[in-house]
C-alpha positions in Angstrom: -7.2 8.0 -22.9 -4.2 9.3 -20.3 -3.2 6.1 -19.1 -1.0 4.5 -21.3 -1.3 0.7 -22.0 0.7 -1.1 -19.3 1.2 -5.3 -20.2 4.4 -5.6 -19.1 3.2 -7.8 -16.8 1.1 -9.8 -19.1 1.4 -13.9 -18.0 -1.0 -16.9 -17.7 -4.1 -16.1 -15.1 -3.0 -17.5 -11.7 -5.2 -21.0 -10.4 -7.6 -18.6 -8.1 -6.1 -19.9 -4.7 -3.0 -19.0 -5.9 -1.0 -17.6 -3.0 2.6 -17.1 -4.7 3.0 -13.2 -5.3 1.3 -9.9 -4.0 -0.4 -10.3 -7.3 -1.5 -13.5 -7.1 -3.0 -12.8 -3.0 -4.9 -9.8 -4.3 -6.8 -11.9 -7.4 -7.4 -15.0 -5.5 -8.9 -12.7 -2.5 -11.6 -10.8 -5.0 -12.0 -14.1 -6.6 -13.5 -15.3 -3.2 -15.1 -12.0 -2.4 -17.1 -12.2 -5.9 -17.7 -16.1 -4.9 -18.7 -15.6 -1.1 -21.1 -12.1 -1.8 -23.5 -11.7 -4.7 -23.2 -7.8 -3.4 -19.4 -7.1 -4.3 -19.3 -5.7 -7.7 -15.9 -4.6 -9.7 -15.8 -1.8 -11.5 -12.8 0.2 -13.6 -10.9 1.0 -16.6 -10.1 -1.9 -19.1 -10.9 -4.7 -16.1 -12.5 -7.0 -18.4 -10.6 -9.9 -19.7 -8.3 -11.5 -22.0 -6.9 -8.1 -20.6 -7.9 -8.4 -16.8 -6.4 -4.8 -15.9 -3.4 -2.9 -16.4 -1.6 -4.9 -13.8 -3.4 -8.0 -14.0 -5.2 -8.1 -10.9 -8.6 -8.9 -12.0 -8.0 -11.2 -14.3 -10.4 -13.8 -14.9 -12.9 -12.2 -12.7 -15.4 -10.7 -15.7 -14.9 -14.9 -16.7 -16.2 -15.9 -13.6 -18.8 -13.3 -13.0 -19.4 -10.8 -15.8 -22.4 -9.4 -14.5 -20.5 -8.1 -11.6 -17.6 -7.3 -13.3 -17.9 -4.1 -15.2 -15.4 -1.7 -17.8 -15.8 1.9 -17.3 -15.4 5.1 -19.0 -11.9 7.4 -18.3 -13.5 9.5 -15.8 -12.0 8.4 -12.2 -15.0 11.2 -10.9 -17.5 9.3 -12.5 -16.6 5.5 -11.6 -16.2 6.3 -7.8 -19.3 8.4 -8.2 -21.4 5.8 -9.3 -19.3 3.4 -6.8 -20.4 5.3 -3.9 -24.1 5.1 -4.6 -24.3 1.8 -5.2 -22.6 1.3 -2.0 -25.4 3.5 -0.5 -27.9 1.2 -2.0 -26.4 -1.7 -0.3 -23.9 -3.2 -2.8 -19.9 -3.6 -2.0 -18.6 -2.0 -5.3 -14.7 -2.1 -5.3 -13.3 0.2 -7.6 -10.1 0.1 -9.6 -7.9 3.1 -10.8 -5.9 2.2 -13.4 -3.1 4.3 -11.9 -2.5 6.0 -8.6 -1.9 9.7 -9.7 -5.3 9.9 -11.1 -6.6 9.5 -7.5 -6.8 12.9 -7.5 -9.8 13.1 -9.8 -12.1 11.1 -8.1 -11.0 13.4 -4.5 -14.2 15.3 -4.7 -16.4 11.7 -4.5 -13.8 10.1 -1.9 -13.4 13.1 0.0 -16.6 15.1 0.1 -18.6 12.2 -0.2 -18.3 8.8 0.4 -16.3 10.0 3.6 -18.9 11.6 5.1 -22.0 10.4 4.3 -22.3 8.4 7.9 -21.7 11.2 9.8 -24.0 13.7 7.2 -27.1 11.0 7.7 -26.7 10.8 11.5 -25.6 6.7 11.0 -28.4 5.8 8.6 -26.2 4.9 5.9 -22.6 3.1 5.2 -20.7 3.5 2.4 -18.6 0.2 1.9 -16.4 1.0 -0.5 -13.0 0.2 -1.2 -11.0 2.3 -4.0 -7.8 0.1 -5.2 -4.5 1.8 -7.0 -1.3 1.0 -7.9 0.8 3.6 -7.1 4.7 4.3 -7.1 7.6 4.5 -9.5 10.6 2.6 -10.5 9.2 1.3 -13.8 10.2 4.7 -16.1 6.2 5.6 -16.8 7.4 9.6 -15.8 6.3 12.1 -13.6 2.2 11.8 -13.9 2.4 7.4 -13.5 5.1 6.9 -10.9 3.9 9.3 -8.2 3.1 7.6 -4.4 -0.2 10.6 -3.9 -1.3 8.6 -1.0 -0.2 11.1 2.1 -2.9 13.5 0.3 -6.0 11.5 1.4 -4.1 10.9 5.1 -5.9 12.4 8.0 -9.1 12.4 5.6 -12.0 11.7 8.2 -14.1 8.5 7.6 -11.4 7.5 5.2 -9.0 4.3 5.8 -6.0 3.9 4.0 -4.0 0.6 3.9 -1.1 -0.3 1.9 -0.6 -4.3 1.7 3.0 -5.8 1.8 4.7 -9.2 1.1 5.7 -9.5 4.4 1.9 -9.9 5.3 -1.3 -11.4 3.6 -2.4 -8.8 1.1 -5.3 -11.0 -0.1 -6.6 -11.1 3.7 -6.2 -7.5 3.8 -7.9 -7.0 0.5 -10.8 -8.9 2.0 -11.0 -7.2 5.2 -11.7 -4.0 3.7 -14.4 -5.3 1.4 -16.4 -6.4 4.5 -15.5 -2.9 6.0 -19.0 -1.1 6.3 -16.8 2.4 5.8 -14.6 3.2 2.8 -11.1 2.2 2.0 -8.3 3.4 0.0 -6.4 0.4 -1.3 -3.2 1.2 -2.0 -0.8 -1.0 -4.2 2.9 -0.4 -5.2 2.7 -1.6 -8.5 7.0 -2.9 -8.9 5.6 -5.0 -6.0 2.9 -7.1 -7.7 5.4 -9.8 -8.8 7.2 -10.0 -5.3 7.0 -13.4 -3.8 5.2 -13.3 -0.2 7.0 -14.3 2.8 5.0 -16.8 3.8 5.4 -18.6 0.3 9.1 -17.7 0.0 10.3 -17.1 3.8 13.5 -14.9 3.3 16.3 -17.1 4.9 17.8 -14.9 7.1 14.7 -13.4 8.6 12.2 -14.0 11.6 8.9 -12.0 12.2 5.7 -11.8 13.8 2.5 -9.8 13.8 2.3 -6.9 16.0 -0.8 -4.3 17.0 -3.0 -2.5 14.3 -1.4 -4.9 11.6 2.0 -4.5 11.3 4.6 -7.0 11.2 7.8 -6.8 13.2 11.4 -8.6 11.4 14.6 -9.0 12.5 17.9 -10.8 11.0 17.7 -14.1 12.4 19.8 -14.9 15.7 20.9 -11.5 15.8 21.9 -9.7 18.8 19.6 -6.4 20.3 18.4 -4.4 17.8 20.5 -0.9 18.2 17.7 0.3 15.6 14.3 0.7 14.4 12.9 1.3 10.6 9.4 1.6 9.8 8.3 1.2 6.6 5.6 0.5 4.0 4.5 -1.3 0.8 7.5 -1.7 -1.2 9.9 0.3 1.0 9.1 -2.1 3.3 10.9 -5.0 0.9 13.8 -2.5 0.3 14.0 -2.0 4.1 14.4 -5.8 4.5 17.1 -5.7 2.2 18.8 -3.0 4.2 18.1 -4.9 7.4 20.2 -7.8 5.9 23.1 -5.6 4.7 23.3 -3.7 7.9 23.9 -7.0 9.9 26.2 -8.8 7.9 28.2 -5.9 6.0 28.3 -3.6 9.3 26.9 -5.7 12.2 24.5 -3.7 13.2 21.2 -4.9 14.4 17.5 -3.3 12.9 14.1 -4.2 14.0 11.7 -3.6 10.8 8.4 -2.6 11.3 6.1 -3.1 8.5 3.2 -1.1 8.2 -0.1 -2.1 6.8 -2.5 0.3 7.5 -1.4 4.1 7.3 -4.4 5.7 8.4 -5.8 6.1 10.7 -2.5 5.7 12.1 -1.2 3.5 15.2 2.0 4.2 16.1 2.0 1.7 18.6 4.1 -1.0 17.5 6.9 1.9 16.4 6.9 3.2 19.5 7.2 0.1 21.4 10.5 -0.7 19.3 11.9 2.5 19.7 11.2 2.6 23.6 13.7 -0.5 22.8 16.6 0.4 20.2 16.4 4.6 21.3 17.0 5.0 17.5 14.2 5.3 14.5 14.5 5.4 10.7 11.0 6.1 8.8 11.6 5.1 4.9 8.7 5.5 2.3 8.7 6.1 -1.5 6.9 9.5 -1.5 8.2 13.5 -1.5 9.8 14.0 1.8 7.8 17.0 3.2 4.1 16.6 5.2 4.1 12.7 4.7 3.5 9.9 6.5 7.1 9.8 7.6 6.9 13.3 9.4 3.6 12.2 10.9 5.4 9.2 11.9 8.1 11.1 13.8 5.6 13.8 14.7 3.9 10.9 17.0 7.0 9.5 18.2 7.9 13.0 19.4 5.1 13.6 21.4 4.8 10.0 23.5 8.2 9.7 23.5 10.4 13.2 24.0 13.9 13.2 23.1 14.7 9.8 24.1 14.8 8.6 20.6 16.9 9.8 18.1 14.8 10.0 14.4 15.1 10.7 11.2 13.6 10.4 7.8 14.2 9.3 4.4 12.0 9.8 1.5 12.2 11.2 -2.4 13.0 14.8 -2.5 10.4 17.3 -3.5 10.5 17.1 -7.3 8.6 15.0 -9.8 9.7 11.7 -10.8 11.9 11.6 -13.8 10.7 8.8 -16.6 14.7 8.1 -17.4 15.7 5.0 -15.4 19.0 6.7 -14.6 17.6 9.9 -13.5 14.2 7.9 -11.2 16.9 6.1 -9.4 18.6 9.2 -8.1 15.0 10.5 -7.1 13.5 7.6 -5.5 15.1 5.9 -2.3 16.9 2.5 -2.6 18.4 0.1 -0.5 22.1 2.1 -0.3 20.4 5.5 0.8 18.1 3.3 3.8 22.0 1.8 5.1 23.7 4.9 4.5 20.6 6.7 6.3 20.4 3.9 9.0 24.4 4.0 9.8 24.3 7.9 10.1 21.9 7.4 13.4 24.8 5.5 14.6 
């Protein structure tokens, strides 16, 4: 088996409703799907309690449900495979990878497949399928367990990508893309499961609202015009609200945060419409620097809005992730590097 065993996370199921931590959203949110649709199904690698998943996320669901609740072999191929014909047959299958980098062997089925079968059948099918991951580092698992993969199924036609974030409602998010008729990638930073959501745990110095397309906009309460704007995602996003703090009170200067939710197909609408106001734009996320969503990001910005804002990027350099704490902390961007990045633009 290639995925090691992960329990570190190992604690008492959370009550269903449970709204506490990213974790807890995403469980109570299939909890209800399972509840609410005899035609959602769960399916993946060691899913089945006492264990309830690497990371815990569907635990107590095979309790609840177990004959919609299913273990698999290791074969990533195979699970989606089978995922994406039951979807064809009229079922809501939602799929779990045990971890994020082994995405890539299930690309044929998500790619090739599931995709495009709408537009292959002329709209006599849907494929509703959502495929959910934890991916990222900063918990030492090396270079093959701690990779962010997700900017290789970006710009994949017929294919949506959202990433959820405590500054939203994961579990809401979760849910919306099991009633999507299309197929989903679901993708979870895994240090994040045990962050507390905003709305359960307001951070003090914040306010924020929703914006366009999902995203969610935060600024440093009763601060003056923002002089900047970062975008961000899954947990960058949480490290970028950090940053946002320091910057006010250690330098006064004043960021707008833009969380994003859903990566693709992309709307860079609610970026735009804060750089149009601070002229200044920092794109943060976990992954290698080069061809990601960040240059996309900018890429975007450039064309609707010219030279009038000033960008730049910060993201892990091109090299594989280092399973020495140490070493994945000089690889992988942190609070310091989004301030030191943020007051270079200055």
């Amino acid at each position: 088996m290639h995925e090691p065993v992960v329990d570190n996370l190992a604690r008492p199921a959370p009550a269903p409703l449970s709204m506490t931590t990213v974790l807890d959203s995403l469980n109570a949110a299939l909890h209800q799907a399972l509840d609410a649709d005899p035609a959602v199904v769960v399916l993946g690698e060691d899913v089945l309690d006492p264990y309830g998943g690497a990371f815990k996320v569907t635990r107590g669901l095979s309790t609840a449900h177990p004959e919609r609740v299913w273990t698999t072999p290791v074969s990533e191929a195979g699970m989606v495979g089978v995922a994406t014909g039951m979807a064809l047959r009229g079922q809501r299958p939602v799929v779990e990878i045990m971890f994020g980098d082994f995405t890539t062997l299930a690309a044929d089925q998500l790619v090739n497949h599931a995709a495009k079968f709408r537009w292959m059948f002329n709209e006599q099918v849907r494929v509703p399928l959502v495929v959910r991951t934890p991916m990222g580092g900063r918990r030492g698992y090396g270079p093959t367990h701690s990779q962010s993969l997700e900017k290789l199924l970006l710009g994949v036609p017929g294919l949506r990508v959202v990433s959820p974030a405590a500054a939203g409602d994961p579990g809401a998010l979760l849910r919306a893309a099991i009633d999507d008729d299309d197929p989903v990638l679901f993708v979870e930073h895994k240090v994040q499961y045990v962050t507390a959501l905003w709305s359960s745990e307001p951070p003090a110095e914040l306010e924020w609202s929703d914006a366009a397309g999902g995203a969610i906009v935060a600024r440093v309460r009763g601060a003056g015009p923002p002089a900047l704007t970062i975008a961000a995602y899954g947990h960058m996003a949480e490290l970028a609200r950090l940053a946002v703090e320091r910057l006010a009170f250690d330098h006064e200067v004043f960021a707008e945060l833009v969380v994003v939710t859903q990566l693709a197909p992309l709307d860079v609408g609610p970026i735009n419409t804060s750089a149009a106001r601070t002229r200044r734009l920092l794109v943060v996320e976990e992954g290698t620097r080069s061809f990601g969503w960040g240059a996309e990001v900018l890429a975007r910005i450039a064309e609707e809005a010219g030279a009038a804002v000033i960008a730049r990027r910060l993201a892990a350099p091109d090299d594989p992730i280092p399973a020495c704490g140490p070493l994945e902390d000089l690889v992988l961007p942190g609070v310091d590097d989004v301030v030191k990045a943020a007051m270079e633009l200055q």
